[in-house]
PyMOL Python script that loads the backbone (N, CA, C, O; Angstrom):
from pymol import cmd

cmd.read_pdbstr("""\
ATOM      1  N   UNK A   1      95.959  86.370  94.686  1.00  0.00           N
ATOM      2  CA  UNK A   1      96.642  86.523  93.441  1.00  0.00           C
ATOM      3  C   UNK A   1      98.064  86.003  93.640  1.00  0.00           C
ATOM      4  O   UNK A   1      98.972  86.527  94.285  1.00  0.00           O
ATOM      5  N   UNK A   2      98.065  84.805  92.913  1.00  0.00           N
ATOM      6  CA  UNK A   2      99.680  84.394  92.902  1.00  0.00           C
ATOM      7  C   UNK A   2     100.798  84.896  92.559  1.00  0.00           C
ATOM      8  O   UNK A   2     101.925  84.706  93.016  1.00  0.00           O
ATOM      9  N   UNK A   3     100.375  85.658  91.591  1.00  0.00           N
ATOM     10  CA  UNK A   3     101.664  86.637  90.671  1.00  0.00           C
ATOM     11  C   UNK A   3     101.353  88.120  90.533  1.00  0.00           C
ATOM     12  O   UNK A   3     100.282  88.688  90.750  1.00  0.00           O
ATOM     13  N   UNK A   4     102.633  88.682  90.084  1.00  0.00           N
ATOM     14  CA  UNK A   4     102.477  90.231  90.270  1.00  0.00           C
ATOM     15  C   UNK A   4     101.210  90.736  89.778  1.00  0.00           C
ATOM     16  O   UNK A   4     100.560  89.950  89.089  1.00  0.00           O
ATOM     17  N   UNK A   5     100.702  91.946  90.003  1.00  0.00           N
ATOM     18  CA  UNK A   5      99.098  92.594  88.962  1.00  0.00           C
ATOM     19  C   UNK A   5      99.461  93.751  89.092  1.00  0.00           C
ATOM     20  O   UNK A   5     100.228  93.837  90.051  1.00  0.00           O
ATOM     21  N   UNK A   6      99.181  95.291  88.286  1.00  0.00           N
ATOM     22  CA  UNK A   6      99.087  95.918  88.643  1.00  0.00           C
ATOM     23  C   UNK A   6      97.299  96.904  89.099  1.00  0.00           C
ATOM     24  O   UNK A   6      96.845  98.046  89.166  1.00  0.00           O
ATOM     25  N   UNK A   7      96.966  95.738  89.259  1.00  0.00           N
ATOM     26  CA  UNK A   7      95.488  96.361  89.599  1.00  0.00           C
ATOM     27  C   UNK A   7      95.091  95.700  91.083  1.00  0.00           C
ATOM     28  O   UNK A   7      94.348  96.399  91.773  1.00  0.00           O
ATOM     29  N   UNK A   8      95.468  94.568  91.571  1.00  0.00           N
ATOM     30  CA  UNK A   8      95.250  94.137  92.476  1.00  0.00           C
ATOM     31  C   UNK A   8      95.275  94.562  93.687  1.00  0.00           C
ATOM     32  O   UNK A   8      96.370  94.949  94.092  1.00  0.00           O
ATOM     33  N   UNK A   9      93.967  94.629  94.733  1.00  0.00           N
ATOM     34  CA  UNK A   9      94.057  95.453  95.662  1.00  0.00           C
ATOM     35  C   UNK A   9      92.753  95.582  96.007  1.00  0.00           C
ATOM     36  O   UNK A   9      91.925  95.216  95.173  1.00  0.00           O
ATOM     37  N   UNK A  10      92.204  96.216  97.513  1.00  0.00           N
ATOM     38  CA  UNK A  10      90.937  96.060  98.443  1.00  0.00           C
ATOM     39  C   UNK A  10      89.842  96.913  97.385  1.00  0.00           C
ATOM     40  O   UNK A  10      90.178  97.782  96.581  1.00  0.00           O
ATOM     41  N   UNK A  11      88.606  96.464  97.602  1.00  0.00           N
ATOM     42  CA  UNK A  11      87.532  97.281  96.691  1.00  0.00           C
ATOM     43  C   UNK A  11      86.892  97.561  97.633  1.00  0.00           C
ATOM     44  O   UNK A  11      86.230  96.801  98.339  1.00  0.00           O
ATOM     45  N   UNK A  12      87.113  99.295  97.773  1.00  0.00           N
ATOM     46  CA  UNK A  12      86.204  99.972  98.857  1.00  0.00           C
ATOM     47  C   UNK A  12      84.889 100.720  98.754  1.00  0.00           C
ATOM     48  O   UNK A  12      84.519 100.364  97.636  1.00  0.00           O
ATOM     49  N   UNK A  13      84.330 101.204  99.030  1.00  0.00           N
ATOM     50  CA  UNK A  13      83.164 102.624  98.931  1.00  0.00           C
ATOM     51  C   UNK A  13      83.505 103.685  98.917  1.00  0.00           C
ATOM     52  O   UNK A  13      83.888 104.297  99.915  1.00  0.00           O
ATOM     53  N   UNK A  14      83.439 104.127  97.796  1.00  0.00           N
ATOM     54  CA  UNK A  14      83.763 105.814  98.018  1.00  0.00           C
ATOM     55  C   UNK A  14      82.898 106.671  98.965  1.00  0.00           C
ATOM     56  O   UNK A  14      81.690 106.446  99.020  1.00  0.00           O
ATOM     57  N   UNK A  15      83.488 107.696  99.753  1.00  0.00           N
ATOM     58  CA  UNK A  15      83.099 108.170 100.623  1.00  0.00           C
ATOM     59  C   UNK A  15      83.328 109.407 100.432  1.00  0.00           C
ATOM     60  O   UNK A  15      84.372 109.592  99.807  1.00  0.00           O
ATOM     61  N   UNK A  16      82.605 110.611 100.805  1.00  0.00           N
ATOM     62  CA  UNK A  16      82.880 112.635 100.619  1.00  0.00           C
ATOM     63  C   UNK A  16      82.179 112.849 101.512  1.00  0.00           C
ATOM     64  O   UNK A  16      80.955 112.724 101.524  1.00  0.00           O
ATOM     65  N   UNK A  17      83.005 113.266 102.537  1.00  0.00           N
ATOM     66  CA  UNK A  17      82.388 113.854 104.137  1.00  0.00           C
ATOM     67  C   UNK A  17      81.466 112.750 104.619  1.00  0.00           C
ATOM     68  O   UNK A  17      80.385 113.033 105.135  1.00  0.00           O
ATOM     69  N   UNK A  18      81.843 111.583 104.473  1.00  0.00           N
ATOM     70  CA  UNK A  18      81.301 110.624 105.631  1.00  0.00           C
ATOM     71  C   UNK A  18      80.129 110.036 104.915  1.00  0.00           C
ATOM     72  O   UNK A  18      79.372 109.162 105.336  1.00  0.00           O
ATOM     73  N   UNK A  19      80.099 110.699 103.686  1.00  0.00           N
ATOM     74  CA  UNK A  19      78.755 110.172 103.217  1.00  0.00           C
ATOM     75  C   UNK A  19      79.093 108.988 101.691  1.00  0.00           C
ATOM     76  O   UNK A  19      80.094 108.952 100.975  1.00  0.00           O
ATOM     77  N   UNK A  20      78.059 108.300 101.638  1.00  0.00           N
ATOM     78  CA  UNK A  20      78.746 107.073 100.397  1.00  0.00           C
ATOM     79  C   UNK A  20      78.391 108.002  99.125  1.00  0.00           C
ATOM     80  O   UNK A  20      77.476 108.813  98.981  1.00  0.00           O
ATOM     81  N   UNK A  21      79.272 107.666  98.385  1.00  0.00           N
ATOM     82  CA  UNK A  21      79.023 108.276  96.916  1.00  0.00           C
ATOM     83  C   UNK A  21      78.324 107.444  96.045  1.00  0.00           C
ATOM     84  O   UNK A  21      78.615 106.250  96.114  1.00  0.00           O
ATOM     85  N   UNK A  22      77.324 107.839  95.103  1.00  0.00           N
ATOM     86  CA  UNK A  22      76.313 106.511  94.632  1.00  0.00           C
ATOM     87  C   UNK A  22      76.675 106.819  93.218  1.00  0.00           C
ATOM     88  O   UNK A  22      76.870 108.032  93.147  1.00  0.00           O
ATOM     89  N   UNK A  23      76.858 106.210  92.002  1.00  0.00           N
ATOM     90  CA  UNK A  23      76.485 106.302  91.055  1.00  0.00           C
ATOM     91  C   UNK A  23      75.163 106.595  90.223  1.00  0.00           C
ATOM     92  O   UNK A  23      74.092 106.661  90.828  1.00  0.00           O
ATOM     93  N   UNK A  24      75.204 106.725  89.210  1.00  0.00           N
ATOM     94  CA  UNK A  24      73.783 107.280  88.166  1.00  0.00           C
ATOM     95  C   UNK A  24      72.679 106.212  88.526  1.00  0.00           C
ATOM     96  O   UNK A  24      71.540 106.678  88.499  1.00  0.00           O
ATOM     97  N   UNK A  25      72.772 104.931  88.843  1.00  0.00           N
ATOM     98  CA  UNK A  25      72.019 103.651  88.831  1.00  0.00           C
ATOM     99  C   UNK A  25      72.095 103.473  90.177  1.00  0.00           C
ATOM    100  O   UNK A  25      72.032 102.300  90.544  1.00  0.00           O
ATOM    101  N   UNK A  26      72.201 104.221  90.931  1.00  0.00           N
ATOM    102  CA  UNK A  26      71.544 104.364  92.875  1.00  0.00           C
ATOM    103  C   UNK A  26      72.549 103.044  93.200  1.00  0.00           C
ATOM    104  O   UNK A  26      72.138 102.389  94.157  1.00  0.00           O
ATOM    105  N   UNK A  27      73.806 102.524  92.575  1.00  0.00           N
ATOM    106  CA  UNK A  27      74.600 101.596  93.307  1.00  0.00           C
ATOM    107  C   UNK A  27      75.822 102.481  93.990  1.00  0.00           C
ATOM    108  O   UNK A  27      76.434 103.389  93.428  1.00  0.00           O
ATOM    109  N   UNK A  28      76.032 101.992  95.359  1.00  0.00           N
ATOM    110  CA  UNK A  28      77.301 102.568  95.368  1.00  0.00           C
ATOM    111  C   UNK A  28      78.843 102.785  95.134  1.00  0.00           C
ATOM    112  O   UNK A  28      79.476 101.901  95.712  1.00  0.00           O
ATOM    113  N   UNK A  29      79.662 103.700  94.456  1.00  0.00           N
ATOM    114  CA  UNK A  29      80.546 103.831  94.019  1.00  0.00           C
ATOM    115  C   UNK A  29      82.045 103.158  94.481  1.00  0.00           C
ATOM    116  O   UNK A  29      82.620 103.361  95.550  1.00  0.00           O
ATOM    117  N   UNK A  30      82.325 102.636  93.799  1.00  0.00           N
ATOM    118  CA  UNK A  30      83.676 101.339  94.279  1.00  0.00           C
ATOM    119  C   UNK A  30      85.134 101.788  93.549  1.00  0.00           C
ATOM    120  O   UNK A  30      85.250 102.254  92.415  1.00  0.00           O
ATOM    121  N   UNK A  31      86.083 101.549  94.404  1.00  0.00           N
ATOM    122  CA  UNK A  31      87.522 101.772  94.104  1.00  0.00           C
ATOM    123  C   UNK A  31      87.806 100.663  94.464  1.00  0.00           C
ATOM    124  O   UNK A  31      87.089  99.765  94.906  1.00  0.00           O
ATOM    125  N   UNK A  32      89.389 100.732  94.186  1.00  0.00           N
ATOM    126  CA  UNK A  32      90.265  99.625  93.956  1.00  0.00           C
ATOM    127  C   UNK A  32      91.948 100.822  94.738  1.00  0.00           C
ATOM    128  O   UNK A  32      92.744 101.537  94.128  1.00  0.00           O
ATOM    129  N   UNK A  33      91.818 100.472  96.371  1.00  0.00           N
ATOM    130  CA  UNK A  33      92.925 100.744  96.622  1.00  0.00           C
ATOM    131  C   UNK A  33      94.134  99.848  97.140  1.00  0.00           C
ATOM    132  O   UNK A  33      93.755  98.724  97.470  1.00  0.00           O
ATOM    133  N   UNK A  34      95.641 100.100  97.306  1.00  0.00           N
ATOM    134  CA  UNK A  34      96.266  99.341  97.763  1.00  0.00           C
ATOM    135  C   UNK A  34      96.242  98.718  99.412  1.00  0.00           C
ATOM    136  O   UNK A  34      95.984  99.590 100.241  1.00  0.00           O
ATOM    137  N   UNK A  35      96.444  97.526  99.890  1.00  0.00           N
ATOM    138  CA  UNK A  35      96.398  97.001 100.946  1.00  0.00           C
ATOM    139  C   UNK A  35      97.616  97.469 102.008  1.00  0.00           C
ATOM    140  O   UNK A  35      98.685  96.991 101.630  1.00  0.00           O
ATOM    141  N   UNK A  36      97.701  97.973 102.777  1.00  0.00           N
ATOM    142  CA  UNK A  36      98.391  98.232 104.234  1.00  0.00           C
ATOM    143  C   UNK A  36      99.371  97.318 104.275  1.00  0.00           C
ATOM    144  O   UNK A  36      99.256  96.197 103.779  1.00  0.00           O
ATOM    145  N   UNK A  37     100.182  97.652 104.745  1.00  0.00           N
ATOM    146  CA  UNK A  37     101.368  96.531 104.655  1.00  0.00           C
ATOM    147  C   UNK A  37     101.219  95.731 105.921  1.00  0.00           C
ATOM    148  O   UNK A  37     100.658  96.131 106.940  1.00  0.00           O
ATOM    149  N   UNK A  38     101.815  94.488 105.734  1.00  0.00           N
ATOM    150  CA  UNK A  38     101.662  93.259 106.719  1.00  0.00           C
ATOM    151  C   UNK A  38     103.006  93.554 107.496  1.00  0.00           C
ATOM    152  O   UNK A  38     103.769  94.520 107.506  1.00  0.00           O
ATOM    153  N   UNK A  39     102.985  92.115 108.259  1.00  0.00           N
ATOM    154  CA  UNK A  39     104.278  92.213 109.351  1.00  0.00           C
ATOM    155  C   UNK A  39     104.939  91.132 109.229  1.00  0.00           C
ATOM    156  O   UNK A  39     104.378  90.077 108.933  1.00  0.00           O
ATOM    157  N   UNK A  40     105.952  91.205 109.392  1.00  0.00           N
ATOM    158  CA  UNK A  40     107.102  89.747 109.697  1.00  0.00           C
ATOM    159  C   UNK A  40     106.851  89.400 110.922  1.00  0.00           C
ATOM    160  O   UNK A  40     106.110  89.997 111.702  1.00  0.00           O
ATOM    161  N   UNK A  41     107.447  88.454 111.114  1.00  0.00           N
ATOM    162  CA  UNK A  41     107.332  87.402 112.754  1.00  0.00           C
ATOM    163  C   UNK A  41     108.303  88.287 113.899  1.00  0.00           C
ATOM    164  O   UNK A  41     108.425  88.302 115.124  1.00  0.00           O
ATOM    165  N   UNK A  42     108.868  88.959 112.800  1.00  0.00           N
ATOM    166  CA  UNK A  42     109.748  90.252 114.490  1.00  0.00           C
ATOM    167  C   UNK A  42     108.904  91.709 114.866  1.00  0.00           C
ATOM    168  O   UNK A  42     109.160  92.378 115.867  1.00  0.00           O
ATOM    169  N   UNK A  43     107.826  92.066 113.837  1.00  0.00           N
ATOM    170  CA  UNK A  43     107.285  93.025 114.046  1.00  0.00           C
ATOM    171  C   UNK A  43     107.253  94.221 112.818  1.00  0.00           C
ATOM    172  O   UNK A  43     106.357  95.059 112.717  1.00  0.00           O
ATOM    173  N   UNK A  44     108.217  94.129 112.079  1.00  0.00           N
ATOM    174  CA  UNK A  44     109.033  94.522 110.743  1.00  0.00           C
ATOM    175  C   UNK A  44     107.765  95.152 109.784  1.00  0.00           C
ATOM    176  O   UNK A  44     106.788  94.418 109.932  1.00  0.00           O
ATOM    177  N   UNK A  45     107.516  96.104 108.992  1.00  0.00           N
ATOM    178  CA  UNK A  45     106.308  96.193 108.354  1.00  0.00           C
ATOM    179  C   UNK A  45     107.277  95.311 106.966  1.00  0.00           C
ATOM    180  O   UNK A  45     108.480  95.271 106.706  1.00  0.00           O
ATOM    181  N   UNK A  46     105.844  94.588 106.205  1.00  0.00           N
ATOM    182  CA  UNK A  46     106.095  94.261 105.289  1.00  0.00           C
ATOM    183  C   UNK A  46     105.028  94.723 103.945  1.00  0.00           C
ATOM    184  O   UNK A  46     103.809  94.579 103.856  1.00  0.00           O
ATOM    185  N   UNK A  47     106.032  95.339 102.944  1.00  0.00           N
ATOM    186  CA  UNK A  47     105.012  95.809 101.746  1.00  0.00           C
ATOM    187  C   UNK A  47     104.405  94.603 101.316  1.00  0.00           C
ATOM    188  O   UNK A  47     105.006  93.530 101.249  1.00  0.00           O
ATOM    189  N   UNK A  48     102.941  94.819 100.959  1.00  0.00           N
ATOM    190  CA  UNK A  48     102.545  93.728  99.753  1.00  0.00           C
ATOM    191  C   UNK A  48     102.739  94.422  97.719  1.00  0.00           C
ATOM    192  O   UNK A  48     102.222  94.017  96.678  1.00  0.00           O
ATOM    193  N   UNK A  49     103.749  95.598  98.020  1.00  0.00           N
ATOM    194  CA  UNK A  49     103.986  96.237  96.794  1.00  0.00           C
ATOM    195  C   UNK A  49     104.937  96.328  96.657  1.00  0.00           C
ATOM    196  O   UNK A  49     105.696  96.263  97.623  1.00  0.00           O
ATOM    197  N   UNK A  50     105.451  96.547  95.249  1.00  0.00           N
ATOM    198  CA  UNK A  50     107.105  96.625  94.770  1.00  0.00           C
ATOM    199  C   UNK A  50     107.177  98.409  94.996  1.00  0.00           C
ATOM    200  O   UNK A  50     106.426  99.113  95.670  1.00  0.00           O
ATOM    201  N   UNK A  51     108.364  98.801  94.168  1.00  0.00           N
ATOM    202  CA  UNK A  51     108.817 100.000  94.124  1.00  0.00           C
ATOM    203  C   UNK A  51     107.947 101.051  93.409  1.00  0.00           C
ATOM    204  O   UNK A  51     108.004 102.236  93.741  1.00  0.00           O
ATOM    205  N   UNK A  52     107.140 100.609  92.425  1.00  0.00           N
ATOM    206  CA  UNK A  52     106.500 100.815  91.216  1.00  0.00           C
ATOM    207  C   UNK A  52     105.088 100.960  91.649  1.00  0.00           C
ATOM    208  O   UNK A  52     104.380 101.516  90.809  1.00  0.00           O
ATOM    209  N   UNK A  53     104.379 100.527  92.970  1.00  0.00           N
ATOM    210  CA  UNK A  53     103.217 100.361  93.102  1.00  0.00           C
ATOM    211  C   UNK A  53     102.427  98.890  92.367  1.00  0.00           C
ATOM    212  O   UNK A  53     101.240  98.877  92.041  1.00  0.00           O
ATOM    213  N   UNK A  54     103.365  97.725  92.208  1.00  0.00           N
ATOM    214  CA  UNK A  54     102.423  96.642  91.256  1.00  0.00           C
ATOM    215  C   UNK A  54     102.332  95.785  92.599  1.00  0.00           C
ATOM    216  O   UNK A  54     103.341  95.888  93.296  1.00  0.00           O
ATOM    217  N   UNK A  55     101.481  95.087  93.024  1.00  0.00           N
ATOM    218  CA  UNK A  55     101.435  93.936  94.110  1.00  0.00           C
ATOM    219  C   UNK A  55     102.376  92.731  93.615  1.00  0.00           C
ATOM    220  O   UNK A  55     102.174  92.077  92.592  1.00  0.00           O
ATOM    221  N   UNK A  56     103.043  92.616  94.180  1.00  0.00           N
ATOM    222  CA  UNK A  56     104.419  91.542  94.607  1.00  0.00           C
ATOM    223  C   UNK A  56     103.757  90.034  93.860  1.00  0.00           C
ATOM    224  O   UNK A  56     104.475  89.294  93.188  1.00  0.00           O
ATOM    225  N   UNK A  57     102.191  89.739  94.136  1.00  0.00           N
ATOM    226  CA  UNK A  57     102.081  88.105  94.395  1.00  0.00           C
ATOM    227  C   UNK A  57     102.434  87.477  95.661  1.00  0.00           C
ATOM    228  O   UNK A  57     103.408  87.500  96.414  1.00  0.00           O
ATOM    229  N   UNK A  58     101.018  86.771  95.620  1.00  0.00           N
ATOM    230  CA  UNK A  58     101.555  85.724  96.924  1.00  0.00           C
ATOM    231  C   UNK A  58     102.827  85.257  96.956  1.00  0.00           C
ATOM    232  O   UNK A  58     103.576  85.669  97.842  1.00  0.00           O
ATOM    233  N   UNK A  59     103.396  84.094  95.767  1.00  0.00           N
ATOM    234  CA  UNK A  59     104.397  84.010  95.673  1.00  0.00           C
ATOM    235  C   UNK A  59     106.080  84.704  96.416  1.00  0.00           C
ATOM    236  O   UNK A  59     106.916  84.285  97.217  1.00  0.00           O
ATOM    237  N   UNK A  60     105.930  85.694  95.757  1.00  0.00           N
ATOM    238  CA  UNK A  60     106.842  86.644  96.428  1.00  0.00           C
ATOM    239  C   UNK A  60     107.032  86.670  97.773  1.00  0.00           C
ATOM    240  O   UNK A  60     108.078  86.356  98.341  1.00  0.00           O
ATOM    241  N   UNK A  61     105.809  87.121  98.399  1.00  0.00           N
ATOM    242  CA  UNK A  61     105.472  87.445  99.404  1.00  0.00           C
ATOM    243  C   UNK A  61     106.023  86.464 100.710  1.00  0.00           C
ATOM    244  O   UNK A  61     106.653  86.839 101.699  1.00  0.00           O
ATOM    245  N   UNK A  62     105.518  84.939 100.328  1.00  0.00           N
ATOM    246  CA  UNK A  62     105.993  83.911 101.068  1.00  0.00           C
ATOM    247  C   UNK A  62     106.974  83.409 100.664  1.00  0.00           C
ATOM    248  O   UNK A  62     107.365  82.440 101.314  1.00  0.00           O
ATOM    249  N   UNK A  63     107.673  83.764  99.624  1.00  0.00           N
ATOM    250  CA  UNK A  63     109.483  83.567 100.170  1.00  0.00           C
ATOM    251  C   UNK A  63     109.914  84.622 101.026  1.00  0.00           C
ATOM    252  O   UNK A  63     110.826  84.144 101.701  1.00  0.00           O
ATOM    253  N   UNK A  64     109.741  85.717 101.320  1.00  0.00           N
ATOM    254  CA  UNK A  64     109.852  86.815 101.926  1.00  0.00           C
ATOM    255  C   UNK A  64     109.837  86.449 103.216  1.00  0.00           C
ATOM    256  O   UNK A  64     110.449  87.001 104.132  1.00  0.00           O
ATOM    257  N   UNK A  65     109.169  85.562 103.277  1.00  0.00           N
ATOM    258  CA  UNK A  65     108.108  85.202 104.986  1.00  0.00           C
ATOM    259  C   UNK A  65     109.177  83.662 105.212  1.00  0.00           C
ATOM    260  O   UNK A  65     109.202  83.088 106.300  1.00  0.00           O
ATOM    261  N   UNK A  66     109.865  83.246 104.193  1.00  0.00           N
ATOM    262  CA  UNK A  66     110.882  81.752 104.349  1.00  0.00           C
ATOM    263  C   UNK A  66     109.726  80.881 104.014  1.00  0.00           C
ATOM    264  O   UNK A  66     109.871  79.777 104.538  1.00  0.00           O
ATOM    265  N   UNK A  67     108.893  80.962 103.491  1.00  0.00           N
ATOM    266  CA  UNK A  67     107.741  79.969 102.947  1.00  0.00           C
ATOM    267  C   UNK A  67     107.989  79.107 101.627  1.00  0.00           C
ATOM    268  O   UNK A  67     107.112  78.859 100.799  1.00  0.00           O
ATOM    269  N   UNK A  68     109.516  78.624 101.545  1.00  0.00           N
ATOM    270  CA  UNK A  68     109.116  78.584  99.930  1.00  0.00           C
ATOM    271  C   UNK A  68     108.838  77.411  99.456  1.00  0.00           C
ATOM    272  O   UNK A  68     108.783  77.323  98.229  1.00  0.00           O
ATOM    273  N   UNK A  69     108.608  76.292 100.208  1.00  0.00           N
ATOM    274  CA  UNK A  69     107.346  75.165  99.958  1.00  0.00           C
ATOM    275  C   UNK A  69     106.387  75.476  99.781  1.00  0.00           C
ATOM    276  O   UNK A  69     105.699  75.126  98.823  1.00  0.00           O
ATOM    277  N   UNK A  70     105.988  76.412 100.876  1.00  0.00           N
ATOM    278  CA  UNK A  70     104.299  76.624 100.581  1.00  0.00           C
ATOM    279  C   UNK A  70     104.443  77.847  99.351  1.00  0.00           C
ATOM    280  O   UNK A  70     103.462  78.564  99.159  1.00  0.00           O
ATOM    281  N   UNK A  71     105.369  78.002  98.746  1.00  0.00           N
ATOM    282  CA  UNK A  71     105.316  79.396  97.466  1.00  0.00           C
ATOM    283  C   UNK A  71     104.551  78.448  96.303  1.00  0.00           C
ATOM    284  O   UNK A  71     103.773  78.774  95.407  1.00  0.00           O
ATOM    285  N   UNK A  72     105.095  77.141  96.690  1.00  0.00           N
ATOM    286  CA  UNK A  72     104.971  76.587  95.121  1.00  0.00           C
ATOM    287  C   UNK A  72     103.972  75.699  95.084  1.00  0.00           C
ATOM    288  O   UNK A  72     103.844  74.905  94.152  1.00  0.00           O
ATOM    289  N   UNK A  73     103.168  75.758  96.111  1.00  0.00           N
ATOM    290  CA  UNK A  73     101.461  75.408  95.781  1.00  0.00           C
ATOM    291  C   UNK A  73     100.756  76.439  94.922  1.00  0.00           C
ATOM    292  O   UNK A  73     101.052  77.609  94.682  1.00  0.00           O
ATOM    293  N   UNK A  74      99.627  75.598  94.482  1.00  0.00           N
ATOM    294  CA  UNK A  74      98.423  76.375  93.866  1.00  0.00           C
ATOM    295  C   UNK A  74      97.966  77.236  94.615  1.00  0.00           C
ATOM    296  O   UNK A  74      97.923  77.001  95.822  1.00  0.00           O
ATOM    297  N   UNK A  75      97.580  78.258  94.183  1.00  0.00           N
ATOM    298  CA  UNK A  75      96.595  79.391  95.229  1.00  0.00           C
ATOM    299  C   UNK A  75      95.788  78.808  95.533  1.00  0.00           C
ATOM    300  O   UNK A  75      95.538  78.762  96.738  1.00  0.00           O
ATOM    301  N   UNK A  76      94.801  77.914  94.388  1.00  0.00           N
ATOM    302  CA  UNK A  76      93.580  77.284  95.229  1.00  0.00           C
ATOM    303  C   UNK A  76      93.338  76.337  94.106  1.00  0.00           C
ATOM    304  O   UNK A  76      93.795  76.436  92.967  1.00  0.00           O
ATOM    305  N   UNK A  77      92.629  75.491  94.531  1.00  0.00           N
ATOM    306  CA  UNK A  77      92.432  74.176  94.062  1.00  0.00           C
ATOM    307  C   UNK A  77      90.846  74.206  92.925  1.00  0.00           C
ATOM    308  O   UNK A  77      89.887  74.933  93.184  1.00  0.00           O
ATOM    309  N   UNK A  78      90.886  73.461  91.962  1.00  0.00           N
ATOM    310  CA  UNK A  78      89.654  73.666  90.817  1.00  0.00           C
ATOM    311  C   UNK A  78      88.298  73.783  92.134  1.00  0.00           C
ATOM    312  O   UNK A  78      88.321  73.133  93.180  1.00  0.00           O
ATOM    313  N   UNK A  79      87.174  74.790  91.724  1.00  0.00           N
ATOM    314  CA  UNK A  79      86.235  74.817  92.382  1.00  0.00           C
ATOM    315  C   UNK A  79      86.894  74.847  93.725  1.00  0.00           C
ATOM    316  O   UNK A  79      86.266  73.948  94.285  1.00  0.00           O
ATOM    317  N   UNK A  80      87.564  75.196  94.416  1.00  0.00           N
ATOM    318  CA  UNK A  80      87.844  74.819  95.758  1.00  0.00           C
ATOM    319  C   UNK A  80      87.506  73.727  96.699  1.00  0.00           C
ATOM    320  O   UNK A  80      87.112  73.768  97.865  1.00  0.00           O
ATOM    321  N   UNK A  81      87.870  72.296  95.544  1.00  0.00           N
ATOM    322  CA  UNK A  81      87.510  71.449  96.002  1.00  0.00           C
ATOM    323  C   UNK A  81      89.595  70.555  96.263  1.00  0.00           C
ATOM    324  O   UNK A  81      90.192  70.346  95.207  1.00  0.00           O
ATOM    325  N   UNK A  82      90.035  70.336  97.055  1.00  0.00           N
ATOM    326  CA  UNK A  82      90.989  69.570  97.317  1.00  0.00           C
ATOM    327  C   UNK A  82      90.615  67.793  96.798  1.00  0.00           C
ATOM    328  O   UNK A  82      89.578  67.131  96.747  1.00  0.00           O
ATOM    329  N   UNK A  83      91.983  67.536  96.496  1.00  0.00           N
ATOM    330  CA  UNK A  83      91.438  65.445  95.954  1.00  0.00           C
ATOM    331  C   UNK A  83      91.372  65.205  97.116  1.00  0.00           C
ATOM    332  O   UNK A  83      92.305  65.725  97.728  1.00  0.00           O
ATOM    333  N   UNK A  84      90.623  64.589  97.794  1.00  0.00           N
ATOM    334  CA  UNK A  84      90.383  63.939  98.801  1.00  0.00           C
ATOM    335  C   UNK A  84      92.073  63.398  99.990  1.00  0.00           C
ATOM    336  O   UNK A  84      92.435  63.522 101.160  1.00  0.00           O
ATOM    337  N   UNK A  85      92.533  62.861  98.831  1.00  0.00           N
ATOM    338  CA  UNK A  85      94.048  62.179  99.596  1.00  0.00           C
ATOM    339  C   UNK A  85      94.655  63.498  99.629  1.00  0.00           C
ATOM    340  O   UNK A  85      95.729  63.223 100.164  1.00  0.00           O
ATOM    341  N   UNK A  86      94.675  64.540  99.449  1.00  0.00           N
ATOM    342  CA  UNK A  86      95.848  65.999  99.494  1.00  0.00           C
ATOM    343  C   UNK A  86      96.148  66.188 100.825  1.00  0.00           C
ATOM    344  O   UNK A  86      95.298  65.936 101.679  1.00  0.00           O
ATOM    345  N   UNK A  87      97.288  66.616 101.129  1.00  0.00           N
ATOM    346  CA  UNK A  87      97.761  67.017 102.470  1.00  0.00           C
ATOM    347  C   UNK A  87      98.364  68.403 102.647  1.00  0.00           C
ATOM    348  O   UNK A  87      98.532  69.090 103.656  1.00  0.00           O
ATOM    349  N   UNK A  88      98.685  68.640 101.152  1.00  0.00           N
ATOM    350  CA  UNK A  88      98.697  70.398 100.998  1.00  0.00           C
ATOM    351  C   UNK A  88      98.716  70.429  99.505  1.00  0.00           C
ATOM    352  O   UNK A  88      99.747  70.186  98.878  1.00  0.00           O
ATOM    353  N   UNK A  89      97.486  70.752  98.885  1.00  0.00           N
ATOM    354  CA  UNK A  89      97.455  71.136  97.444  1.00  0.00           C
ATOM    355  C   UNK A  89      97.313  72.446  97.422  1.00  0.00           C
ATOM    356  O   UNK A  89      97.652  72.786  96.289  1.00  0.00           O
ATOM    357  N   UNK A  90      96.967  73.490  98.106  1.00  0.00           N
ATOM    358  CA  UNK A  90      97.069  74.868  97.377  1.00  0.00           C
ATOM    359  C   UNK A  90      96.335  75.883  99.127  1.00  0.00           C
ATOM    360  O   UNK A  90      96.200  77.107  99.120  1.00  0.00           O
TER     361      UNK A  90
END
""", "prot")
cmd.dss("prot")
cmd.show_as("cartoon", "prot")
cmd.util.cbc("prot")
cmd.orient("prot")
């Protein structure tokens, strides 16, 4: 996700005493929690969240990191197909 969300984040299995929680239709039950924070190149924790709990965006994130060439690529390219001649499209 390139830009801020406030929903964005790992989709896990719900779990109660070790056991999976299933829904009415025998699938099992899924959340949407926030991701663990990353690290800088000195060791530093780094949030992937603002103050508010909304996810930052890639964007953000890799100016944070001194990335800000690579900020202003595409996340990803149509179909995840690159033009052939690209040397960094997304």
């Amino acid at each position: 996700m390139k830009n801020p969300s406030k929903t964005f984040g790992a989709e896990v299995t719900v779990m109660d005493n070790g056991k999976i929680q299933y829904l009415p239709n025998g699938k099992p039950q899924k959340r949407v929690v926030q991701m663990g924070p990353g690290k800088f190149a000195d060791g530093s924790p780094q949030s992937f969240y603002n103050d508010v709990g909304i996810f930052k965006g890639m964007t953000k994130i890799l100016i944070e990191h001194e990335l800000t060439e690579e900020a202003k690529l595409n996340a990803e390219c149509k179909k995840f197909k690159c033009e052939k001649s690209a040397m960094n499209c997304c």
